[in-house]
C-alpha positions, 0 to 999 in steps of 0.5 A: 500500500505504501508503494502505491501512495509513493508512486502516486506521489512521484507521478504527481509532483516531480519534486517529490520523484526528484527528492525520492530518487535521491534518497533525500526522504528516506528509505524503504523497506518491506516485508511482511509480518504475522501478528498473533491475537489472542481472540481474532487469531493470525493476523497477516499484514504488510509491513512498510518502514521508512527510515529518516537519514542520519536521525534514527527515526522510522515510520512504520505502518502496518497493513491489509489488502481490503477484502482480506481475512486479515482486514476482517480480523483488523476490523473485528479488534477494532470494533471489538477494542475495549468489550469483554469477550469470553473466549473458549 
């Protein structure tokens, strides 16, 4: 998902593709991580970093392909967040 957000963004703006080529805004790294909930069970996502030259700061974002059984784990947390729940 972050690819497709950097490539809008270099299509958009050539000073953003210029700064982006030069690696003046960072790296980019991938991959893809299972995270393992105690009610909505594996939970499977993409994981993006981007990582802020010289400073020692990352942005990490963590997600689903729209439609996937991760997303519908991810949105029952979310509208299951704070509910008492009694598991088996």
């Amino acid at each position: 998902m972050i690819k497709a957000l950097v490539d809008e963004l270099r299509f958009g703006s050539p000073r953003f593709a210029e700064l982006w080529s030069s690696g003046a805004v960072g790296t980019h790294a991938e991959s893809r991580k299972t995270i393992e909930h105690p009610t909505a069970g594996d939970v499977v996502v993409d994981c993006d970093v981007l990582t802020v030259p010289g400073s020692g700061q990352h942005v990490v974002a963590y997600t689903a392909a729209t439609g996937s059984v991760a997303a519908d784990r991810l949105e029952f947390v979310r509208a299951t967040a704070g509910l008492a729940l009694s598991v088996p």
